[in-house]
Backbone as JSON Lines, residues from 0, in Angstrom:
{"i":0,"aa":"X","n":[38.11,9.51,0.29],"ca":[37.51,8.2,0.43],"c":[36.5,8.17,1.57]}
{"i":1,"aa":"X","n":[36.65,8.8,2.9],"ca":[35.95,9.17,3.84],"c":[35.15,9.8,3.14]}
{"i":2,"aa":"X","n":[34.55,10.63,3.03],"ca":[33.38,11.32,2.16],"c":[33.02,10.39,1.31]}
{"i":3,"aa":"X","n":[33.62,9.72,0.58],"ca":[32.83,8.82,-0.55],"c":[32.07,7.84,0.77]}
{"i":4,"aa":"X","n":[32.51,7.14,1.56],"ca":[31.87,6.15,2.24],"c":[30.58,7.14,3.05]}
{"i":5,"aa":"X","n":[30.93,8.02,3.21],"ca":[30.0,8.59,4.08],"c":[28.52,9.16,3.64]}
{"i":6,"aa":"X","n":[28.93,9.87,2.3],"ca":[27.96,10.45,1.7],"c":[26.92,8.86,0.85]}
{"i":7,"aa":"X","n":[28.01,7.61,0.34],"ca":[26.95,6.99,-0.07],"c":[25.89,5.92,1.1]}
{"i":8,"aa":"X","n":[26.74,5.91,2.65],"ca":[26.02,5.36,4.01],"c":[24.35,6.77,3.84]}
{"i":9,"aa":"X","n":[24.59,7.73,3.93],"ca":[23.56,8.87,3.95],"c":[22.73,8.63,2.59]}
{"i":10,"aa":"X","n":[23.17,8.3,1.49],"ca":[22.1,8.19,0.33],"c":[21.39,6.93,0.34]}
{"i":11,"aa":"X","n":[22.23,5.83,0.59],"ca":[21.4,4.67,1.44],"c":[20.53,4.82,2.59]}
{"i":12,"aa":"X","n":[21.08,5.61,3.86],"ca":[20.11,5.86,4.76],"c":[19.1,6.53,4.23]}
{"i":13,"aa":"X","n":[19.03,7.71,3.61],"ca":[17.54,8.59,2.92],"c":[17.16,7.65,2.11]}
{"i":14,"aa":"X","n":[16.78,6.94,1.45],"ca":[16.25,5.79,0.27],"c":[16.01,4.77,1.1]}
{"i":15,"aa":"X","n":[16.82,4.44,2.22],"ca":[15.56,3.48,3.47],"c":[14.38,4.12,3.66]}
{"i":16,"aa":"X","n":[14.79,5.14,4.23],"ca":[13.96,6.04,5.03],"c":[12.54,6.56,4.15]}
{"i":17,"aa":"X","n":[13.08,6.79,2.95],"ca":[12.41,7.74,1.78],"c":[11.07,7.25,1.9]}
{"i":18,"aa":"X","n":[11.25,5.43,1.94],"ca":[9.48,4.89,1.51],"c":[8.57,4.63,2.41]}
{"i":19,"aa":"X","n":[9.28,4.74,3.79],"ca":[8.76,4.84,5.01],"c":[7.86,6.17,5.06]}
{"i":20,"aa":"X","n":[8.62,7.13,4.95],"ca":[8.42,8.37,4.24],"c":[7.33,9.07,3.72]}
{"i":21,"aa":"X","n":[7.33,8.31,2.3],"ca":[6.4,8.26,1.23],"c":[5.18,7.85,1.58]}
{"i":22,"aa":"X","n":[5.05,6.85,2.21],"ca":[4.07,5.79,2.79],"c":[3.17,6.82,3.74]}
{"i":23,"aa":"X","n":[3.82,7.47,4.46],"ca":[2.94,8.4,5.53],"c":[2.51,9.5,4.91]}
{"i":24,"aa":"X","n":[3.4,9.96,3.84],"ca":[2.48,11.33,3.6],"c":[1.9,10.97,2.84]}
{"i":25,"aa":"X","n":[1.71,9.7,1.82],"ca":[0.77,9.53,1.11],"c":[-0.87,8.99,1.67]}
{"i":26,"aa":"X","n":[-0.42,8.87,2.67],"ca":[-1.66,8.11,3.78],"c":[-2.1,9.81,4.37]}
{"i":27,"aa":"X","n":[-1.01,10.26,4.61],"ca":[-1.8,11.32,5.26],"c":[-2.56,12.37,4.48]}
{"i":28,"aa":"X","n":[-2.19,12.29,2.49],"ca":[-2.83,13.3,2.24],"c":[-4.02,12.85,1.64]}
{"i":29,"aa":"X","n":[-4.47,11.57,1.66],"ca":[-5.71,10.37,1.19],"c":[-6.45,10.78,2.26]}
{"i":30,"aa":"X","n":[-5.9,10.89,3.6],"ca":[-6.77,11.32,4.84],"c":[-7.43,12.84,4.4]}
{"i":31,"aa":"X","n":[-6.55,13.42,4.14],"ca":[-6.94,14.88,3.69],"c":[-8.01,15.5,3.17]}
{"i":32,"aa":"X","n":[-7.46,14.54,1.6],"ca":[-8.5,14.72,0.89],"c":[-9.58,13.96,1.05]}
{"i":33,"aa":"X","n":[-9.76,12.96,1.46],"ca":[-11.28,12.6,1.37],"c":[-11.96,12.87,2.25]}
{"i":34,"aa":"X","n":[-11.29,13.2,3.71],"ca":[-12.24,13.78,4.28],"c":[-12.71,15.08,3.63]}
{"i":35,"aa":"X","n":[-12.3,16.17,3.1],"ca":[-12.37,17.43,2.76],"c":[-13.47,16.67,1.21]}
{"i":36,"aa":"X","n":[-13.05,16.11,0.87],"ca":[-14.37,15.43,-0.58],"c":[-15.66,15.1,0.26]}
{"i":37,"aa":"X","n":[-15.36,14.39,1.61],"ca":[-16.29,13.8,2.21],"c":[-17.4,15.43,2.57]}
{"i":38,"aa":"X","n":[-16.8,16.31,2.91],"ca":[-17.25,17.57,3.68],"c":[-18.46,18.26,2.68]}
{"i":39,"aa":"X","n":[-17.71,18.19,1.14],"ca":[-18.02,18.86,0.75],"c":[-19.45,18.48,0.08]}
{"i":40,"aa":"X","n":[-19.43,16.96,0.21],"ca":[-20.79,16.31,-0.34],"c":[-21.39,16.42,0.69]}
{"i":41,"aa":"X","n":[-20.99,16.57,1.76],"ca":[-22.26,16.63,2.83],"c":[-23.01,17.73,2.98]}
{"i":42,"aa":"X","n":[-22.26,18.73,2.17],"ca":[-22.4,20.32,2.24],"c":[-23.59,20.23,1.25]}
{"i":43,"aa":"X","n":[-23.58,19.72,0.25],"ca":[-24.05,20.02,-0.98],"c":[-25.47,18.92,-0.87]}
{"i":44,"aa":"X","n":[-26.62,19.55,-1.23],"ca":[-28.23,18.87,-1.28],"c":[-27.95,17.69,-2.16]}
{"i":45,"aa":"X","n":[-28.69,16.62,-1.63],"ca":[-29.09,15.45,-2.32],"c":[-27.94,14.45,-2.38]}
{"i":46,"aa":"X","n":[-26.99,14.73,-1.8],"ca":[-25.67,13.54,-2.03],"c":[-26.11,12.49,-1.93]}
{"i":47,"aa":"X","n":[-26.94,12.2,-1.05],"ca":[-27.54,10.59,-0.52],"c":[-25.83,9.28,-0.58]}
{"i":48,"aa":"X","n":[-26.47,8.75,-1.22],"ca":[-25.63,7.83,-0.83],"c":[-24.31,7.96,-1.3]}
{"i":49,"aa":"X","n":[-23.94,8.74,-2.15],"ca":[-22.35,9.36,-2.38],"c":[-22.18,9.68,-0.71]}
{"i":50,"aa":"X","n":[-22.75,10.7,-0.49],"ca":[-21.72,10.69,0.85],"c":[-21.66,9.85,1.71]}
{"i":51,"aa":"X","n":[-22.8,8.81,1.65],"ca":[-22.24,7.85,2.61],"c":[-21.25,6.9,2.06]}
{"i":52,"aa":"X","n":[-21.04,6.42,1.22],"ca":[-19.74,5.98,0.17],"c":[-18.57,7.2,0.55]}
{"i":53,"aa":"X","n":[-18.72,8.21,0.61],"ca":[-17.78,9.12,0.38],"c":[-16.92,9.06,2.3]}
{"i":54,"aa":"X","n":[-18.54,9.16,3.5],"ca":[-17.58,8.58,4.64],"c":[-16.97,7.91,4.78]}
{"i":55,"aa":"X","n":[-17.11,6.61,4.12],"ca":[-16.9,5.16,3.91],"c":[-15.68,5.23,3.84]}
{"i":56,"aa":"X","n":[-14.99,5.7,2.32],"ca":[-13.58,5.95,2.2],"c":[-13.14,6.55,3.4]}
{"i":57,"aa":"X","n":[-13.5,8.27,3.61],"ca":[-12.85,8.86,4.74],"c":[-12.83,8.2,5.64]}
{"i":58,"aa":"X","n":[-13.15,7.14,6.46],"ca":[-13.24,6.51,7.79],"c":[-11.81,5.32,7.41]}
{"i":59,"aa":"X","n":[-11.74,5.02,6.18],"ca":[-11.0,3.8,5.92],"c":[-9.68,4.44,5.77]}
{"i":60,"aa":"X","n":[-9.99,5.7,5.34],"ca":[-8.06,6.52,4.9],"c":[-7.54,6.74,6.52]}
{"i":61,"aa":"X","n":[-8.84,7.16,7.34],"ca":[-8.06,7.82,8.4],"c":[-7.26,6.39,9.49]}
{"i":62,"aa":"X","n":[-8.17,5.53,9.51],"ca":[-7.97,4.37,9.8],"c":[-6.35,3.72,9.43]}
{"i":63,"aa":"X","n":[-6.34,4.08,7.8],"ca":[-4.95,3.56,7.38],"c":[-3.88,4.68,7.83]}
{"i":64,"aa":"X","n":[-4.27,5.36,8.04],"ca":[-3.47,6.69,8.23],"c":[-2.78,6.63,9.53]}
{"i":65,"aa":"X","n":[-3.74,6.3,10.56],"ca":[-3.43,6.02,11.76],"c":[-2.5,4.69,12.14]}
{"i":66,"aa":"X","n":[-3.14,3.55,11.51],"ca":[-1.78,2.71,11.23],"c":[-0.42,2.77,10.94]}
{"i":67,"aa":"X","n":[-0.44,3.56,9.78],"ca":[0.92,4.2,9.38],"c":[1.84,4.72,10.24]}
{"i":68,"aa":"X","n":[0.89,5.68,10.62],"ca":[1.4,6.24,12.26],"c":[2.06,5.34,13.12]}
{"i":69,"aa":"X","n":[1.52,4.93,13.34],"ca":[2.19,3.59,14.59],"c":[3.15,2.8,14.03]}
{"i":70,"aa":"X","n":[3.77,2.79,12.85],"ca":[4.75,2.25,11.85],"c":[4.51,0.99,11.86]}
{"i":71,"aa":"X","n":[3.33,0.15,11.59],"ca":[3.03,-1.17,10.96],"c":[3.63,-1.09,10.16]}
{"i":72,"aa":"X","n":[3.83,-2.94,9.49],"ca":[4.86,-3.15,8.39],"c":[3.57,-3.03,7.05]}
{"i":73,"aa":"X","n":[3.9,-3.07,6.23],"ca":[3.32,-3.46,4.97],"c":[2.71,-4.43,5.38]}
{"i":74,"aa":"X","n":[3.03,-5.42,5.07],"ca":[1.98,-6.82,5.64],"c":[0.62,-6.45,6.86]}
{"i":75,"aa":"X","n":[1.11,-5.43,8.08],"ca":[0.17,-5.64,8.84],"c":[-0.57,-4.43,8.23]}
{"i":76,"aa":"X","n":[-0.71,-3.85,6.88],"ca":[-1.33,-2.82,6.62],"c":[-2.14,-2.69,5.54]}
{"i":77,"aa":"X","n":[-2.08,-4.26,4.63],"ca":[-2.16,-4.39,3.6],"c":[-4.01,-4.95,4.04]}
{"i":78,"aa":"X","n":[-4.67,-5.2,4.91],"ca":[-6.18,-5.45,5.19],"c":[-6.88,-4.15,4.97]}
{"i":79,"aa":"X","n":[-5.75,-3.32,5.67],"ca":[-6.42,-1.99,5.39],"c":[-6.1,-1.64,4.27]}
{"i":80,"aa":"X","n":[-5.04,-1.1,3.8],"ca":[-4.99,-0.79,2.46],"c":[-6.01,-1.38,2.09]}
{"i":81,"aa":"X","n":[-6.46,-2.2,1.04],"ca":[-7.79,-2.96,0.58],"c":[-8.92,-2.72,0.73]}
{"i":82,"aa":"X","n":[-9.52,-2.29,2.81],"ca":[-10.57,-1.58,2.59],"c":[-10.53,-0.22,1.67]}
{"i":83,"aa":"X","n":[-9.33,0.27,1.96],"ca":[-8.92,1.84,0.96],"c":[-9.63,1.71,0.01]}
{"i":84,"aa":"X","n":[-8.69,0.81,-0.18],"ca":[-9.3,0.82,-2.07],"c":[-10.44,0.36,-2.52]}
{"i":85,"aa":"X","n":[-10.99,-0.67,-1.45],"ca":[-12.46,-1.43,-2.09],"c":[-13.58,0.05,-2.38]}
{"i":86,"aa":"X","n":[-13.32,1.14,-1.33],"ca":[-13.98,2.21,-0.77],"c":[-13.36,3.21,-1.91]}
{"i":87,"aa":"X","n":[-12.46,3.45,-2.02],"ca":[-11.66,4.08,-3.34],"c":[-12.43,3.79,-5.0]}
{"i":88,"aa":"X","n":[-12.29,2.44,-4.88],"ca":[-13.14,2.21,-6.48],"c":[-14.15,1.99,-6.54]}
{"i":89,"aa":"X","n":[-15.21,1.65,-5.11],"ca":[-16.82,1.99,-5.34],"c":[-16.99,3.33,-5.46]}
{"i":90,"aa":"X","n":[-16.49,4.71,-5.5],"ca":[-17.0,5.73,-5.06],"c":[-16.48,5.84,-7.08]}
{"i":91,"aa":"X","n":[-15.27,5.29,-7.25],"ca":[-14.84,6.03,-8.77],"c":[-15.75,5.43,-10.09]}
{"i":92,"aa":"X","n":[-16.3,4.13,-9.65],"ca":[-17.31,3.54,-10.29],"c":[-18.75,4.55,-10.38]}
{"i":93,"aa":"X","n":[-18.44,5.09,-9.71],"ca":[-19.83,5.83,-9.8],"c":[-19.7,7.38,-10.46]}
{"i":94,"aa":"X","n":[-18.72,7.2,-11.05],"ca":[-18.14,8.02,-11.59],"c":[-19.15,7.99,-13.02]}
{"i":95,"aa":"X","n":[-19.24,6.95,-13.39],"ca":[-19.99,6.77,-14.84],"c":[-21.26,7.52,-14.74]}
{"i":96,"aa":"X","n":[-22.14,7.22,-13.85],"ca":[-23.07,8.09,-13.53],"c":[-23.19,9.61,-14.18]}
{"i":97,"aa":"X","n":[-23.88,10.06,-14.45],"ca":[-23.61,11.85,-14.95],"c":[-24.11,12.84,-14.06]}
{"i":98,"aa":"X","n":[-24.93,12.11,-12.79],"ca":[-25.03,13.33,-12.12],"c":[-23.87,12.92,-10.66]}
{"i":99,"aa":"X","n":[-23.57,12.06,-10.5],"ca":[-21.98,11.73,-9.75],"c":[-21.11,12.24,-10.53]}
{"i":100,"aa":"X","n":[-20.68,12.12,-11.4],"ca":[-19.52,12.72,-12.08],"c":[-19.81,14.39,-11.73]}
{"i":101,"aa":"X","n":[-20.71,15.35,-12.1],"ca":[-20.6,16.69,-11.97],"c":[-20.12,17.05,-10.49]}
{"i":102,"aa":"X","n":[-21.17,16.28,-9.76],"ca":[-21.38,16.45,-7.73],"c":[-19.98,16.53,-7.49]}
{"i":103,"aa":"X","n":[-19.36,14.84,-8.16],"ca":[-17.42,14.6,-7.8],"c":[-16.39,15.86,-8.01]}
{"i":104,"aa":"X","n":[-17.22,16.09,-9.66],"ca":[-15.8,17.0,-9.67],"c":[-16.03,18.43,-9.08]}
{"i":105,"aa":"X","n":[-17.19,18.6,-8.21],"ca":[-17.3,19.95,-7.79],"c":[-16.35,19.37,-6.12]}
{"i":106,"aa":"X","n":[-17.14,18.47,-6.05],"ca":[-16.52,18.45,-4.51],"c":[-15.08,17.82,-4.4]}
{"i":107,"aa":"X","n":[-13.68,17.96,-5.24],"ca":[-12.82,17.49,-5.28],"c":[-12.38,16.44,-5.55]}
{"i":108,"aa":"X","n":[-12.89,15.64,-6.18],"ca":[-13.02,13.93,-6.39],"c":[-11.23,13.38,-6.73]}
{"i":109,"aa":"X","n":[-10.85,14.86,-7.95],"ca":[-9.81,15.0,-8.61],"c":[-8.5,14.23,-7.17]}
{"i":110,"aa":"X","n":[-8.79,15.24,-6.52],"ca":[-7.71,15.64,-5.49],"c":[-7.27,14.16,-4.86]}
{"i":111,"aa":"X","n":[-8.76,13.64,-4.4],"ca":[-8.5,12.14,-3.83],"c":[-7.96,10.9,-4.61]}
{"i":112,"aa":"X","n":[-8.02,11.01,-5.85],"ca":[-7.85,10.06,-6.88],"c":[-6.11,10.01,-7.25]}
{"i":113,"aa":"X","n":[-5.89,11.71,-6.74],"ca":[-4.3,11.81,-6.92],"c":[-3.66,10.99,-5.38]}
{"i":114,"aa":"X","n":[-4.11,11.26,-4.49],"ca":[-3.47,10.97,-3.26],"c":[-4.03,9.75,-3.28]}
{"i":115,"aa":"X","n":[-4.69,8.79,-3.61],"ca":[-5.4,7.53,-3.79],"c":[-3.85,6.78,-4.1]}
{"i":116,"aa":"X","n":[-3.75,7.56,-5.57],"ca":[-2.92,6.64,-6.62],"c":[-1.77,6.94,-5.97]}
{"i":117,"aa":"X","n":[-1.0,8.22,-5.1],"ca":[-0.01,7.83,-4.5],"c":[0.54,7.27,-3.75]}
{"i":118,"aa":"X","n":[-1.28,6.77,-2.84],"ca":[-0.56,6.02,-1.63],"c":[-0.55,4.13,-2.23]}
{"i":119,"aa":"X","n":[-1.17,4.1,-3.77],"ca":[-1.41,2.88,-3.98],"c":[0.53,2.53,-4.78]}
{"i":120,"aa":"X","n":[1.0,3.32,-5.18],"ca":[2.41,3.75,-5.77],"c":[3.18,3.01,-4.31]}
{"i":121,"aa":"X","n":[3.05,4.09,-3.43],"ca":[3.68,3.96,-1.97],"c":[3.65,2.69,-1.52]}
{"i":122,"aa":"X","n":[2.37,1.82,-1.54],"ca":[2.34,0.11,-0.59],"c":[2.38,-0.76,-2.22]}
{"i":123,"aa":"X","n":[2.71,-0.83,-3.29],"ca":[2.69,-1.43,-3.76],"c":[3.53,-1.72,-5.15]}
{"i":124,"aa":"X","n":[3.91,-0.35,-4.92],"ca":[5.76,-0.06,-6.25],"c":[6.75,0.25,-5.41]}
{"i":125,"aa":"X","n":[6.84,0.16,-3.77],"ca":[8.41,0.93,-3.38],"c":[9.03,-0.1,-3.28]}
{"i":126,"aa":"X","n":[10.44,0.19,-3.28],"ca":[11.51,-0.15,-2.84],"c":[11.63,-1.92,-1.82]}
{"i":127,"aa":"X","n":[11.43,-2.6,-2.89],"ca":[11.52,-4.17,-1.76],"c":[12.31,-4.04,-0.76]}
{"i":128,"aa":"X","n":[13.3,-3.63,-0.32],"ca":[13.76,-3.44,0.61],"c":[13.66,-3.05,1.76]}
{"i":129,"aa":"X","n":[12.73,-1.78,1.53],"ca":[11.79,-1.29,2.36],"c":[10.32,-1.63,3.23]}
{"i":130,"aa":"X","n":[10.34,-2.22,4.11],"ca":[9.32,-3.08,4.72],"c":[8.61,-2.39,5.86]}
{"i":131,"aa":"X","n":[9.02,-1.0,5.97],"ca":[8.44,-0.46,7.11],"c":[7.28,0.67,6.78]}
């Protein structure tokens, strides 16, 4: 019975913890990748205004990233989140484009769109319970 109480206090504690968790590495790998998307358009002739769209995001992930860090709640994170994303779906809108679409998917576009959607999973499907 000791073990039963104990092991389900520990599966409750990890599943607090988990989205707290989730929340940072998903912030931290949005930081990742877009800076590294951001790099690579700067690398590459003619980006023009993709990469400045493309800093745009990177300045806004690292920003949220750094928040995270400091363990703001959801609420005090959710202004930022938003720039994320306002900066997130101007850059994917331009996706339609055909010479943005080739530039994107050379310079990783893929990568950010995954860590995008996980950190949008992370502040906006976890665990109600979870507020940190």
């Amino acid at each position: 019975m000791n073990r039963l109480c104990i092991s389900l206090f520990l599966a409750c504690f990890i599943a607090g913890c988990g989205s707290t968790s989730t929340l940072g590495a998903a912030a931290d790998r949005l930081d990742r990748t877009s800076h590294r998307f951001y790099e690579q358009l700067y690398a590459a002739p003619g980006a023009g205004r993709a990469e400045t769209d493309a800093a745009m995001l990177a300045e806004a992930a690292r920003d949220f990233n750094r928040a995270v860090d400091r363990n703001r709640s959801r609420d005090y994170l959710r202004p930022s989140f938003e720039r994320v994303a306002e900066r997130y779906h101007n850059l994917r809108r331009q996706l339609d484009d055909r010479n943005y679409y080739e530039r994107y998917q050379r310079a990783g576009f893929d990568g950010v769109t995954e860590a995008y959607l996980d950190l949008d999973r992370a502040m906006n499907y976890s665990d109600s319970r979870s507020h940190n």
